[in-house]
Structures are given as structure tokens and as C-alpha cells.
VMD Tcl script that builds the backbone (N, CA, C; Angstrom):
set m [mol new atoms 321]
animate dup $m
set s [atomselect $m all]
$s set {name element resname resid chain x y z} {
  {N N UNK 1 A 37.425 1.144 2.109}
  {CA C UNK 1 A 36.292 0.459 1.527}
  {C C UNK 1 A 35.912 -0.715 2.420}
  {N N UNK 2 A 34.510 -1.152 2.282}
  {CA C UNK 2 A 33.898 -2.331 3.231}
  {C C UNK 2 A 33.974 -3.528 2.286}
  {N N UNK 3 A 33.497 -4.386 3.039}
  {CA C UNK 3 A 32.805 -5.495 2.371}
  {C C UNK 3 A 31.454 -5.317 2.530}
  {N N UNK 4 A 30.589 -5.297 1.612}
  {CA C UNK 4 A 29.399 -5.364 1.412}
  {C C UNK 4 A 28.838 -6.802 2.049}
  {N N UNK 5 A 28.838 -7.842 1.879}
  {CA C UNK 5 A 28.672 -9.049 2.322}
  {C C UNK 5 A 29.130 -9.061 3.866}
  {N N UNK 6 A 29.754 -8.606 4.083}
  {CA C UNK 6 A 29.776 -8.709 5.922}
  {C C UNK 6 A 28.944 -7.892 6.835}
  {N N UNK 7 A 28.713 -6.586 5.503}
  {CA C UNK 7 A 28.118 -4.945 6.627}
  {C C UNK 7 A 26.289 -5.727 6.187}
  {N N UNK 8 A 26.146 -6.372 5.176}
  {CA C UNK 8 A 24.637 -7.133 4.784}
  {C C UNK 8 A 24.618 -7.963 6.224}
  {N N UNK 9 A 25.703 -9.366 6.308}
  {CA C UNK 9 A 25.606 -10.105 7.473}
  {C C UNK 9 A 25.462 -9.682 8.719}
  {N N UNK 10 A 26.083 -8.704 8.864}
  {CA C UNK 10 A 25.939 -8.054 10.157}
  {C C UNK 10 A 24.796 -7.049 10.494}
  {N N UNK 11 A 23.758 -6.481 9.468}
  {CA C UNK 11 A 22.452 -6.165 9.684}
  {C C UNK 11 A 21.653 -6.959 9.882}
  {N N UNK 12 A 21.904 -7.955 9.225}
  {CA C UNK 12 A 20.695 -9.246 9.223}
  {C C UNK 12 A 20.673 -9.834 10.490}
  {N N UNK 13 A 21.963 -10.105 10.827}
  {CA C UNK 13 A 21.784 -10.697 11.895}
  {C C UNK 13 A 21.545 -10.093 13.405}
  {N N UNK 14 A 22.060 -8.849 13.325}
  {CA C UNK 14 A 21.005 -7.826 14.216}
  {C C UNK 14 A 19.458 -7.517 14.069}
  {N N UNK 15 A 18.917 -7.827 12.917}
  {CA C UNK 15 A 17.824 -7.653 12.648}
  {C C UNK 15 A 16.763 -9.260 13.208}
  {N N UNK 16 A 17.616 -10.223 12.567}
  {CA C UNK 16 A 17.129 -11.232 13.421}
  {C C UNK 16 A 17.025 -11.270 15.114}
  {N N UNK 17 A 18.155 -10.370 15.464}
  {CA C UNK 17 A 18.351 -10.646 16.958}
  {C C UNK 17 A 17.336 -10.038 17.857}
  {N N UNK 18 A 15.997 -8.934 17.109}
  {CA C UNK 18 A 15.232 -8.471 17.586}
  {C C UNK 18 A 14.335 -9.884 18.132}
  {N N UNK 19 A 14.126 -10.896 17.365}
  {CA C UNK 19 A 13.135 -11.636 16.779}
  {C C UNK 19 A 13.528 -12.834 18.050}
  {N N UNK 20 A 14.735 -13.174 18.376}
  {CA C UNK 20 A 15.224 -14.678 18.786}
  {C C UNK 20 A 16.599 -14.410 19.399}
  {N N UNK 21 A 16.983 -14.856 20.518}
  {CA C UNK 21 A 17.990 -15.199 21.332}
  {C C UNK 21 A 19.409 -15.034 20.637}
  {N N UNK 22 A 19.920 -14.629 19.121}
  {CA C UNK 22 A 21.282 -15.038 18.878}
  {C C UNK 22 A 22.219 -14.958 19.302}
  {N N UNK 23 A 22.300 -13.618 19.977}
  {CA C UNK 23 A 23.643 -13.145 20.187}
  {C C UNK 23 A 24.173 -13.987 21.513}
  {N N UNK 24 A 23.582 -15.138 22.363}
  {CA C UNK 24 A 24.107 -15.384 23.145}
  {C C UNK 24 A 24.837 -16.677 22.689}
  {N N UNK 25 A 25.161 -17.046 21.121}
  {CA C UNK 25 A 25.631 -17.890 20.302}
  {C C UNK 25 A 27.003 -17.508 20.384}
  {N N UNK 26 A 27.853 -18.445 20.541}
  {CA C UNK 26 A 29.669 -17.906 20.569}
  {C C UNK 26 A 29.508 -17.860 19.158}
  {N N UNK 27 A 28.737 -18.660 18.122}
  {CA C UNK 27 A 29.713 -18.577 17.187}
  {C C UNK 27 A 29.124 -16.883 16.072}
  {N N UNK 28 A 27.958 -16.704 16.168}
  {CA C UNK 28 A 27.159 -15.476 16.090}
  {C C UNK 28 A 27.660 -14.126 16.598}
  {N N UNK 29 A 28.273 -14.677 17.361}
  {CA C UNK 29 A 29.071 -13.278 18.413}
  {C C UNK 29 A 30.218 -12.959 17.768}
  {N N UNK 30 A 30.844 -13.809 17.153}
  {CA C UNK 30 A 32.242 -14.383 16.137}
  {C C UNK 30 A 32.056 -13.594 14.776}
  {N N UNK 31 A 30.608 -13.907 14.586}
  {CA C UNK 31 A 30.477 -13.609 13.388}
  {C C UNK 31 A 30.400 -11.533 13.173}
  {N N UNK 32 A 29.321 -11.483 14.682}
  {CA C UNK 32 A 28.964 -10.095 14.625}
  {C C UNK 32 A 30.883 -8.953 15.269}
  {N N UNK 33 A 31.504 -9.895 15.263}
  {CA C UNK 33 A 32.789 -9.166 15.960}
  {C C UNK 33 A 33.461 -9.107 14.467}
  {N N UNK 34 A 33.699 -10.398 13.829}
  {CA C UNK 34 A 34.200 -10.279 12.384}
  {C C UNK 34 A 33.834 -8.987 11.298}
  {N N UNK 35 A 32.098 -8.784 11.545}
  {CA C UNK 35 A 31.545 -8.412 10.100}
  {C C UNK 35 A 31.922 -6.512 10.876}
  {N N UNK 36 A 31.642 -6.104 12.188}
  {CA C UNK 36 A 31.625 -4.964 13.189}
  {C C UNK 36 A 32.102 -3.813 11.944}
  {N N UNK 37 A 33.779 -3.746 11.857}
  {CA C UNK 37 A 33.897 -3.026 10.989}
  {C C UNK 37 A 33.390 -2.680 9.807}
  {N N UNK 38 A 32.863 -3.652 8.482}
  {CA C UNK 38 A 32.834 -3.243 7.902}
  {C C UNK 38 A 31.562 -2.589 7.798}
  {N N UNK 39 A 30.438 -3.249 8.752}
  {CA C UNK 39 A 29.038 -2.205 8.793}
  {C C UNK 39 A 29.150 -0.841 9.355}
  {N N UNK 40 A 30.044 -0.903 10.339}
  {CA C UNK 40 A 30.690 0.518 10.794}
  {C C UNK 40 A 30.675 1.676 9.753}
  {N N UNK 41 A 31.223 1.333 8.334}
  {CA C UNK 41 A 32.153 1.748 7.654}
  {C C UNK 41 A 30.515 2.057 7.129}
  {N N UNK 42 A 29.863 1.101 6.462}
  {CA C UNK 42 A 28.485 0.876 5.780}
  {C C UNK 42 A 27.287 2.230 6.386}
  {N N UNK 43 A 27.866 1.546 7.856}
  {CA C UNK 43 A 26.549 2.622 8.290}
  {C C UNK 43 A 27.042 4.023 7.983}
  {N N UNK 44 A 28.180 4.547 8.646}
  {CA C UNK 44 A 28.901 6.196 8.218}
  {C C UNK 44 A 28.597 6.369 6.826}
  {N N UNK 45 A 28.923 5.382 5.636}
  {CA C UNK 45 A 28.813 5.821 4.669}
  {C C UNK 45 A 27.099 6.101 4.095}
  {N N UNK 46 A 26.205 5.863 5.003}
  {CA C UNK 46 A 24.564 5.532 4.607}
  {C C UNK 46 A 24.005 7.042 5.434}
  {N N UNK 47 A 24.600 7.159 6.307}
  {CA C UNK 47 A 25.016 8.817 7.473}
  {C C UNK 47 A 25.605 9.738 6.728}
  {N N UNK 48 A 26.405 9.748 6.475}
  {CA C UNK 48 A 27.107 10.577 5.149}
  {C C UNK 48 A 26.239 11.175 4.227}
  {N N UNK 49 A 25.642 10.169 3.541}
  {CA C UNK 49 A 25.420 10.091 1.998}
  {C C UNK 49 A 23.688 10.872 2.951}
  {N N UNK 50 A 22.738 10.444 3.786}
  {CA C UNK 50 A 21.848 11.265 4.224}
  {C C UNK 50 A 21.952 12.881 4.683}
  {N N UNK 51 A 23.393 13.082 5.671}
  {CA C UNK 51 A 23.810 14.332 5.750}
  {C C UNK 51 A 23.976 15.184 4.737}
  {N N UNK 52 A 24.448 15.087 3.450}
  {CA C UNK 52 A 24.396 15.818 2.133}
  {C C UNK 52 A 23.622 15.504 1.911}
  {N N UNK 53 A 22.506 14.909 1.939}
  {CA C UNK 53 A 21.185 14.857 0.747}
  {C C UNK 53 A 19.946 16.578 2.058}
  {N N UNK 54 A 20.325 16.316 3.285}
  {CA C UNK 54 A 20.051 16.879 4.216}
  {C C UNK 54 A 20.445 18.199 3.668}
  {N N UNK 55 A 22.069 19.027 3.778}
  {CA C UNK 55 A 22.964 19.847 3.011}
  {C C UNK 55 A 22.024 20.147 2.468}
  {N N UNK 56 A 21.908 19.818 1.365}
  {CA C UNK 56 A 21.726 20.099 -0.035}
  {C C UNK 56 A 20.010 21.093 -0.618}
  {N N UNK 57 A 19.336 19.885 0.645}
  {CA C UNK 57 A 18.128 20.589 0.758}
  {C C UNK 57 A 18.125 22.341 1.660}
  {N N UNK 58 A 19.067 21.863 2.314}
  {CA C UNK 58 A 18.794 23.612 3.224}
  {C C UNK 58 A 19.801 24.377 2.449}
  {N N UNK 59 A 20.891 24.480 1.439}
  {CA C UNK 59 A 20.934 25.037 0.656}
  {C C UNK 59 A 20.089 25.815 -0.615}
  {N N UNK 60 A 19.270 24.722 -1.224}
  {CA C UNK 60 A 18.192 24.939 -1.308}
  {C C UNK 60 A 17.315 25.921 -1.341}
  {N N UNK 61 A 16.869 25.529 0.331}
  {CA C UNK 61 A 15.741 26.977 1.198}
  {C C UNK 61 A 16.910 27.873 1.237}
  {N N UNK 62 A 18.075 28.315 1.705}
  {CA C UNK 62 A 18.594 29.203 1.915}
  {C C UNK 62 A 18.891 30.166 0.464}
  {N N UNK 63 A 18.914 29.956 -0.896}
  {CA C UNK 63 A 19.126 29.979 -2.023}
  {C C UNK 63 A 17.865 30.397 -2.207}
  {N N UNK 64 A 16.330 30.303 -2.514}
  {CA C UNK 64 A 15.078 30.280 -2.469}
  {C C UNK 64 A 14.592 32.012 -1.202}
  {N N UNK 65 A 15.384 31.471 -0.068}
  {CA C UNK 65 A 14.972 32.984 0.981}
  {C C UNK 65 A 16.047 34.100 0.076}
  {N N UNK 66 A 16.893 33.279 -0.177}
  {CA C UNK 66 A 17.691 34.973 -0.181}
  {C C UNK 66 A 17.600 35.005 -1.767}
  {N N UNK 67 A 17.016 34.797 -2.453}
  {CA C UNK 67 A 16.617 35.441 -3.753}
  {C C UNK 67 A 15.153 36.101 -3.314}
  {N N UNK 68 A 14.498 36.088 -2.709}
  {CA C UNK 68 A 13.436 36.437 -1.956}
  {C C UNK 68 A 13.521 38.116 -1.489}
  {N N UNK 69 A 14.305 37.952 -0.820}
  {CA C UNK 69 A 14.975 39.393 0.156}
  {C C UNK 69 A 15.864 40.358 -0.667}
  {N N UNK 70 A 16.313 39.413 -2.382}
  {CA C UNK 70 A 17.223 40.019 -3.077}
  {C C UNK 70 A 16.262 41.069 -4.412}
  {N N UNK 71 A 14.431 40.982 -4.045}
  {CA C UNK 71 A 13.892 41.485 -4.866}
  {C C UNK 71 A 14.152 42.887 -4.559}
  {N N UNK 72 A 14.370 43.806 -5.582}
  {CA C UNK 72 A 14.275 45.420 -5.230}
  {C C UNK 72 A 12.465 45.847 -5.075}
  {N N UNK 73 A 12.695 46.852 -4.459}
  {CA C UNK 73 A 11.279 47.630 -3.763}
  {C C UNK 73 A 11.139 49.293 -4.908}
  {N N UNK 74 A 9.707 48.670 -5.457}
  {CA C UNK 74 A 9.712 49.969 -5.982}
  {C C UNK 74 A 8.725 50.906 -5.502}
  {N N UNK 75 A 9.047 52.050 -6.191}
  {CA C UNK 75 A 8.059 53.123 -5.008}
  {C C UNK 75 A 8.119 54.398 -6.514}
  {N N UNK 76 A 6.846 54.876 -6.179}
  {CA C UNK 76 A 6.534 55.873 -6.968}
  {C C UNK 76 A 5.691 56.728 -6.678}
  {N N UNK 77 A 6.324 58.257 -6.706}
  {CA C UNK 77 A 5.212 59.553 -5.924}
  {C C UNK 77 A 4.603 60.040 -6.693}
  {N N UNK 78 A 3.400 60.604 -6.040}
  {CA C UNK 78 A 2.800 61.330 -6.605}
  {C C UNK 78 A 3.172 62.764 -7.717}
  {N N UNK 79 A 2.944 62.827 -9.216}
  {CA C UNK 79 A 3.497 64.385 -9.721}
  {C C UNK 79 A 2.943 65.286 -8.636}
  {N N UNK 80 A 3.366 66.290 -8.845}
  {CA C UNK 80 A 3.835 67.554 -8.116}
  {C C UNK 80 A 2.963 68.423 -8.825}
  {N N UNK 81 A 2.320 68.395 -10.184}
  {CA C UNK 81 A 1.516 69.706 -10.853}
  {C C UNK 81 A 2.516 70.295 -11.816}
  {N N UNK 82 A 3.577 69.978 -11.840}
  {CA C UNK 82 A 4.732 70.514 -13.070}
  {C C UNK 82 A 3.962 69.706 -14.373}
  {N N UNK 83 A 4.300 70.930 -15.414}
  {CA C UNK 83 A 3.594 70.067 -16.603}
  {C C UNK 83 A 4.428 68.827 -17.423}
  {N N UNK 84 A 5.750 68.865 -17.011}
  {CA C UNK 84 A 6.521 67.286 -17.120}
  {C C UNK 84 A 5.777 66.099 -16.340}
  {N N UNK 85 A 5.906 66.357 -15.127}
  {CA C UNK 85 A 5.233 65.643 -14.318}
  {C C UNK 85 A 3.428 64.852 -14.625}
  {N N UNK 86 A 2.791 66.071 -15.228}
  {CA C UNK 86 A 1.718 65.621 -15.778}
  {C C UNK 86 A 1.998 64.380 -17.036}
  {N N UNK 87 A 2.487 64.630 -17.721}
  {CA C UNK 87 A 3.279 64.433 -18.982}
  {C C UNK 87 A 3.706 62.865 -18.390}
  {N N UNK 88 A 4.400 62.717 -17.818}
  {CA C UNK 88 A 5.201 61.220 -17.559}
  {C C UNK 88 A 5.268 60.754 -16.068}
  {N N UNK 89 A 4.209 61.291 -15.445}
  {CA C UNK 89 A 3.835 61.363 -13.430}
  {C C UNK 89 A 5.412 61.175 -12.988}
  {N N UNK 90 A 4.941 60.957 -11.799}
  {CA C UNK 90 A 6.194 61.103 -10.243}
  {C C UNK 90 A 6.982 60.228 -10.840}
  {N N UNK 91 A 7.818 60.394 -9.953}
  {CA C UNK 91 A 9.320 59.856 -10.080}
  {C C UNK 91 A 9.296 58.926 -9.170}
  {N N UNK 92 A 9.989 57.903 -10.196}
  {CA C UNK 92 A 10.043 55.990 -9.830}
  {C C UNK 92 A 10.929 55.764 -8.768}
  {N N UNK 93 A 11.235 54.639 -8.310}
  {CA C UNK 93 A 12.591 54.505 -7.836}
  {C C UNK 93 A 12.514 53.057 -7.521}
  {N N UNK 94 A 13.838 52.305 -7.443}
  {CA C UNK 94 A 14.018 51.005 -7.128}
  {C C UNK 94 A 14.913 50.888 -6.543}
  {N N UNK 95 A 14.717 50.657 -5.060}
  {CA C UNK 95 A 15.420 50.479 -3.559}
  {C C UNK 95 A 15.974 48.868 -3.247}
  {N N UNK 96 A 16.791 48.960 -3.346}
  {CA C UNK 96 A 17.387 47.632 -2.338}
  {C C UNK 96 A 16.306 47.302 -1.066}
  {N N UNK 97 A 16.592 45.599 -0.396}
  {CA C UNK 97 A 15.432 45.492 0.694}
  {C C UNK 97 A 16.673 45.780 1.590}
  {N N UNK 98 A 18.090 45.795 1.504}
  {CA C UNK 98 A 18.699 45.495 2.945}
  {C C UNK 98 A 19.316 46.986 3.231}
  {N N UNK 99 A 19.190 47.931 1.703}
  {CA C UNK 99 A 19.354 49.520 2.106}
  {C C UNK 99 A 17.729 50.286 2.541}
  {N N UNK 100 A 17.968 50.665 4.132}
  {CA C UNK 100 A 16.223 51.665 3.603}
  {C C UNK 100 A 16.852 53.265 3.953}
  {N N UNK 101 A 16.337 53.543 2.661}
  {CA C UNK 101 A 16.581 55.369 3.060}
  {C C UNK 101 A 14.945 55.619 3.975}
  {N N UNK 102 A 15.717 56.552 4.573}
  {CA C UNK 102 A 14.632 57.219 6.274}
  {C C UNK 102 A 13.497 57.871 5.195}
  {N N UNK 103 A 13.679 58.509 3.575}
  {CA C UNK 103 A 12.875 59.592 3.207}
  {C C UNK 103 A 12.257 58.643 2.200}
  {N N UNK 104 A 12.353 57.093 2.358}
  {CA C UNK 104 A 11.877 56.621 0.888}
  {C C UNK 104 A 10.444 56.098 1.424}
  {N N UNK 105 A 9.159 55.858 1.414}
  {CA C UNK 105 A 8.118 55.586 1.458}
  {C C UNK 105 A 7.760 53.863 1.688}
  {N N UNK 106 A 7.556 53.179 2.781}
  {CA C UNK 106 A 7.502 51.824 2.986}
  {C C UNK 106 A 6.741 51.184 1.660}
  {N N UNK 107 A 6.449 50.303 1.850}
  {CA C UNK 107 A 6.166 49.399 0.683}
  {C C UNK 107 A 5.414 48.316 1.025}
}
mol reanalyze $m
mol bondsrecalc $m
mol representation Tube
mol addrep $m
């Protein structure tokens, strides 16, 4: 665990250092060597916590495609002139997308 109050001090005062000369302060330099670790710790844990939110989303899309690809394909022929066939037409069928039979009709 960090200190919150040192990994805060030690952004701020990098953030100031865009702005104005600090870091060539011994005692600023003291301070940014003191607080080092625990923003270390701060930042991984702010990296972390973005990498799973990252995760989570391409789980997500990946969950979303492959229920996608997991729809079955249906296909239905023409009757033949048999008087069943008239009666209740061609014969149905519901194909897997990742099985294709060579004799089943694209889609």
C-alpha cells in the first residue's frame, strides 16, 4: 500500500515543474526522492485499474462477435411435387456457421 499524500505531493510537484524551475531545489529533489515510491505504487495501481477496464471492454467485443458467428443458418428447399411436400413444402434445416456441408445451399 502507498501513501496517498506523498503519490498527491509528488504529482503536484511534477506538475508544477512544467510551469517553473523546481527541481533544481535540493530540498524539492528531497522531497520528489522521498514521495518516488509511493507514486510509483499510485501510478501502477491507476495502469492496472485502466488495463482491466481496457480487458473488460474487449471481452466484451469478443463475447458480442462470437455470439454473432454462434447464430445457426437456416436453409429451406424447394418441395419436390410429392403430395406431403405440397402439404407442409421442402425440408428445413438449421446448420451450424463453423460446420458447412459441401451439399447444403449458401445463405
Amino acid at each position: 500500500m502507498y501513501n496517498k499524500f506523498n503519490a498527491f505531493t509528488y504529482q503536484l510537484i511534477i506538475s508544477l515543474c512544467r510551469f517553473y524551475p523546481l527541481k533544481k531545489k535540493v530540498f524539492i529533489q528531497k522531497i520528489l526522492d522521498y514521495c518516488w515510491e509511493d507514486w510509483t505504487a499510485f501510478r501502477a495501481e491507476v495502469a492496472m485499474k485502466e488495463l482491466d477496464e481496457q480487458i473488460e471492454e474487449i471481452h466484451v467485443a469478443w463475447n458480442r462477435e462470437q455470439n454473432e458467428k454462434q447464430k445457426p443458418i437456416y436453409s429451406e428447399e424447394k418441395p419436390d411435387g410429392s403430395e406431403a411436400q405440397k402439404l407442409l413444402g421442402g425440408s428445413m434445416r438449421l446448420t451450424s456457421p463453423w460446420i458447412s456441408d459441401k451439399h447444403e445451399p449458401s445463405s
